[in-house]
C-alpha positions as CSV (number, residue, x, y, z in Angstrom):
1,X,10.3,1.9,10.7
2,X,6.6,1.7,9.8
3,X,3.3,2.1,11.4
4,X,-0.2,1.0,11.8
5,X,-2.8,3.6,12.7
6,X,-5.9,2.1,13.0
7,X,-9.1,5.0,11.7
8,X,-12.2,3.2,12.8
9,X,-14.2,-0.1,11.5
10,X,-11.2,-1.5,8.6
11,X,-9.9,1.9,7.8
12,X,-6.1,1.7,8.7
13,X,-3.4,4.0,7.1
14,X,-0.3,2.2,7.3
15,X,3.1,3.7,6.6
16,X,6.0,1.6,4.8
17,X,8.6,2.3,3.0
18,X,7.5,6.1,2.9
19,X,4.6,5.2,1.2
20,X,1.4,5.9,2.7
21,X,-1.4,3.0,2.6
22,X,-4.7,3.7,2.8
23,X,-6.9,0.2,3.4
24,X,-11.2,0.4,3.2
25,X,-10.9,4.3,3.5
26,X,-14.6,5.0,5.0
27,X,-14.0,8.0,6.9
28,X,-16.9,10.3,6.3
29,X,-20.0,8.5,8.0
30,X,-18.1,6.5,10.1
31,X,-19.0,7.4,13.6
32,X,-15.7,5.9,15.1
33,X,-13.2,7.6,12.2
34,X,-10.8,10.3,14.3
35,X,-10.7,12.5,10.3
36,X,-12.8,13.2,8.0
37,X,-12.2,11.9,4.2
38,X,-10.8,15.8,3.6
39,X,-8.2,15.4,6.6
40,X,-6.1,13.0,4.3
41,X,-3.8,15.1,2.3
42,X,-1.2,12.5,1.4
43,X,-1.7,8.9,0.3
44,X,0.4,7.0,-2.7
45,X,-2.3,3.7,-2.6
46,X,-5.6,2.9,-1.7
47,X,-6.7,-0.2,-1.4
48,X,-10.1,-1.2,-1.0
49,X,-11.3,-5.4,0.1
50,X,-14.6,-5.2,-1.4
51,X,-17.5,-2.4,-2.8
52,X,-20.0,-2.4,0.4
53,X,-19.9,1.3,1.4
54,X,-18.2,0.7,4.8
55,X,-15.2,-0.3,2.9
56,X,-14.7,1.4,-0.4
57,X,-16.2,4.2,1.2
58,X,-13.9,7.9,0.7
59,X,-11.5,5.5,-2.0
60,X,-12.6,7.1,-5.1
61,X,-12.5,10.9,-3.5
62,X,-8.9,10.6,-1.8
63,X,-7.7,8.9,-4.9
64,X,-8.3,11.8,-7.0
65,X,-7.3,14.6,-4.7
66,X,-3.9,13.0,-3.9
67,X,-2.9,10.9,-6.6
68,X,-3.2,8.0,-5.3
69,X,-3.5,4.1,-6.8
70,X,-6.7,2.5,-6.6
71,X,-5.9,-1.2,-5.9
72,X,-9.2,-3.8,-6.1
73,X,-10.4,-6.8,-7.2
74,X,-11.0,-6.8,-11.5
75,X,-14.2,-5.5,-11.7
76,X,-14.1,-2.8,-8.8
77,X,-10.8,-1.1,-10.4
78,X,-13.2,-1.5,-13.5
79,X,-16.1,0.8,-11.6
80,X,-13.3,2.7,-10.3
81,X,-12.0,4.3,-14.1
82,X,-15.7,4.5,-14.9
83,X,-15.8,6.8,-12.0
84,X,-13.0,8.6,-13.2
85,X,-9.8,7.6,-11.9
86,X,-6.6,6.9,-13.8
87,X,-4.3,5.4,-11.7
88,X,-5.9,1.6,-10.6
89,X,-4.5,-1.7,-10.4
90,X,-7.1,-4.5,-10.9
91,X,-6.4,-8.0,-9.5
92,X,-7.3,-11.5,-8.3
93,X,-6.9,-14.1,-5.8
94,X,-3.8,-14.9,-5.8
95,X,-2.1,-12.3,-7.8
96,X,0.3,-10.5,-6.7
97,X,1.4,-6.6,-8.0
98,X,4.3,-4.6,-6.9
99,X,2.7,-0.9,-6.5
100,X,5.1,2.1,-5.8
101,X,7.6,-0.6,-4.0
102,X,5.7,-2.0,-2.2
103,X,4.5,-5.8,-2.8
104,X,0.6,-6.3,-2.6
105,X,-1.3,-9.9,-3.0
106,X,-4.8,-10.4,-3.0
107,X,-6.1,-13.3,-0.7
108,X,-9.6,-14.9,-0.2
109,X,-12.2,-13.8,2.0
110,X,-15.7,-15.8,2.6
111,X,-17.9,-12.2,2.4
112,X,-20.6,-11.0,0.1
113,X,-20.2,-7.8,-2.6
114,X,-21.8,-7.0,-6.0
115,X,-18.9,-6.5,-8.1
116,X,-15.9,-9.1,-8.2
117,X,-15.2,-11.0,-4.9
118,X,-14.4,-10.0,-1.8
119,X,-10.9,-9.7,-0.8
120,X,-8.0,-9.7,2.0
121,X,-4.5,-7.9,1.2
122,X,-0.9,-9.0,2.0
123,X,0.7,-6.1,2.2
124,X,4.9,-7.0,2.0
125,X,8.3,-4.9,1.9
126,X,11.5,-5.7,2.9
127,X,11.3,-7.2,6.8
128,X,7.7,-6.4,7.1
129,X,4.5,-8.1,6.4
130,X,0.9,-7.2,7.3
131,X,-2.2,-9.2,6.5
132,X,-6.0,-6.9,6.4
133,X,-8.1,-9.9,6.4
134,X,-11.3,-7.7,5.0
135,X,-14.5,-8.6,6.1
136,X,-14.5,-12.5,6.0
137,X,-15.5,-15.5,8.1
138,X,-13.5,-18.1,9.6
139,X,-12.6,-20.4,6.7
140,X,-9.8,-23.5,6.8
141,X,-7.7,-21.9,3.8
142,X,-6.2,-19.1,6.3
143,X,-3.9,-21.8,7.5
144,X,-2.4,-21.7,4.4
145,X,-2.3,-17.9,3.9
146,X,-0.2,-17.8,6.9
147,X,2.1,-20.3,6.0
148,X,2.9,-18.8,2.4
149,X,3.2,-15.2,3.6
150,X,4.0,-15.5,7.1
151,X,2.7,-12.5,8.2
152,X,4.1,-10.5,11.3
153,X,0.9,-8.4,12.1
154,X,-2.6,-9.3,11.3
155,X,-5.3,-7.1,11.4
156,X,-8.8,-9.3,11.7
157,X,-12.5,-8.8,12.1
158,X,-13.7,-9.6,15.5
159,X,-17.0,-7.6,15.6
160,X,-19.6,-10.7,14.7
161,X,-23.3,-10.8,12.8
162,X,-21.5,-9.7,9.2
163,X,-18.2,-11.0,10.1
164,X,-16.2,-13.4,12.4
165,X,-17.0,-12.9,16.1
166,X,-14.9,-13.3,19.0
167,X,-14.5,-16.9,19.0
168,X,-13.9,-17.5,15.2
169,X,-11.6,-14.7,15.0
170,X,-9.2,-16.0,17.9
171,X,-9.3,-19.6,15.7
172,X,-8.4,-17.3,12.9
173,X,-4.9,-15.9,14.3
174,X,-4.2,-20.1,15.0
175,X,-4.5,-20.8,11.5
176,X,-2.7,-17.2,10.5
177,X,0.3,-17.6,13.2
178,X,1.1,-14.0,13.1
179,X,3.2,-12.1,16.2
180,X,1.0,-9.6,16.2
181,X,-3.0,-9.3,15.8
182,X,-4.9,-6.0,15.6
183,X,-8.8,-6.5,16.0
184,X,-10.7,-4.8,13.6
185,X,-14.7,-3.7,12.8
186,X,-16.4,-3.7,15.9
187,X,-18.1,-1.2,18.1
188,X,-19.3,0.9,14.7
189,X,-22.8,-0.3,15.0
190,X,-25.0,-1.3,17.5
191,X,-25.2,-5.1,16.1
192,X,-21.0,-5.4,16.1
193,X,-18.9,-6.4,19.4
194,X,-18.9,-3.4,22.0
195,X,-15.3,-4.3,22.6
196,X,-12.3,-6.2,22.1
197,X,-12.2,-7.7,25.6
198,X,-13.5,-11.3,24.5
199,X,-11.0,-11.8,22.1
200,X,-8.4,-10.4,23.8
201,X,-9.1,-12.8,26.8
202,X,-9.3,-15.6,24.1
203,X,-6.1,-15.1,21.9
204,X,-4.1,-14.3,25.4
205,X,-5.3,-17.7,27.1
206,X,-5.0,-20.0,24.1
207,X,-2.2,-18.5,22.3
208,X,0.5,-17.0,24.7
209,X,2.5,-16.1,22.1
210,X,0.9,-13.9,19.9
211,X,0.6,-10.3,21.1
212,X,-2.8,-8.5,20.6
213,X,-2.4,-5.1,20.6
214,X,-6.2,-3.3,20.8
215,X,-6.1,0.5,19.3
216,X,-8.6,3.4,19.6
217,X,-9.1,5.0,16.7
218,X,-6.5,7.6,15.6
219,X,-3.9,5.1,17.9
220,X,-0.7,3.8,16.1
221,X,1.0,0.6,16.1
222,X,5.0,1.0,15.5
223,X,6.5,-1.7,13.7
């Protein structure tokens, strides 16, 4: 079985297939991350939804301490050799790469960045699929995200002012249809969502189905 441990703000290591899966590492800096970017002593890929530091934070570090695969957008994997890794996988909207078994496509996000495009990751093996919708807006094309990957968990931005907010993010998981959502980047600064109790109260009365599960850092999710 695999799990979902969230680590603060977008940082999640996610276990499948006996691979570890490192998403948006930032560990060292972030006031809400349970470890430290030194703590992480295994990880086969790292991938990163966009170059603002809260994201691609610790990548390039626990990538060259553990061997890991870089896994970005074209020009970050770019930035990421210059910067002296080996192993990376650049691609694009819409492409999708099989990385140490485990099948990864790269999806839209409405965000800003300075190299490439933002990003969100479909992360599939067999009987299992997560979306990490990055840091992204609301935006009508998720509709069809979830009806080509069908995800079973999604992990989504709830926090507000550089991301979806309560609101939008609950109109998000309607469009995605997954069984499971996991809120995501809030309470790290003081301009983000305190809490996850608006959404919560949201996705719970308007969509009975779905089944938000709200983590504190360093908590799991077994899938």
């Amino acid at each position: 079985m695999g799990r979902i441990k969230w680590l603060g703000h977008s940082a999640f290591e996610i276990q499948l297939m006996n691979k570890t899966v490192l998403i948006d590492p930032w560990l060292d800096g972030n006031p809400k991350a349970p470890v430290r970017a030194s703590d992480i002593k295994k990880a086969d890929i790292v991938c990163v939804t966009h170059d603002h530091s809260d994201h691609l934070g610790d990548a390039f570090d626990i990538c060259k301490r553990t061997g890991a695969t870089f896994v970005g957008v074209h020009e970050l994997s770019v930035y990421a050799q210059e910067k002296g890794l080996e192993e990376t996988v650049g691609i694009n909207i819409g492409g999708t790469v099989n990385v140490k078994g485990i099948e990864i496509s790269m999806v839209r996000a409405h965000h800003s960045c300075t190299r490439g495009t933002s990003a969100g990751f479909i992360l599939k093996e067999e009987g299992t699929t997560i979306y990490h919708a990055g840091d992204t807006g609301l935006f009508g094309d998720m509709q069809l995200i979830g009806e080509i990957y069908c995800p079973d968990v999604a992990l989504i931005p709830i926090g507000g002012y550089y991301t979806m907010g309560d609101r939008e993010a609950a109109e998000a998981v309607k469009l995605v249809k997954p069984a499971v959502v996991i809120p995501m980047h809030y309470q790290t600064f003081p301009v983000l969502a305190s809490s996850a109790k608006s959404f919560t109260k949201i996705v719970r009365e308007t969509l009975p189905k779905v089944k938000v599960v709200v983590l504190k850092p360093g908590e799991a999710y077994q899938l």
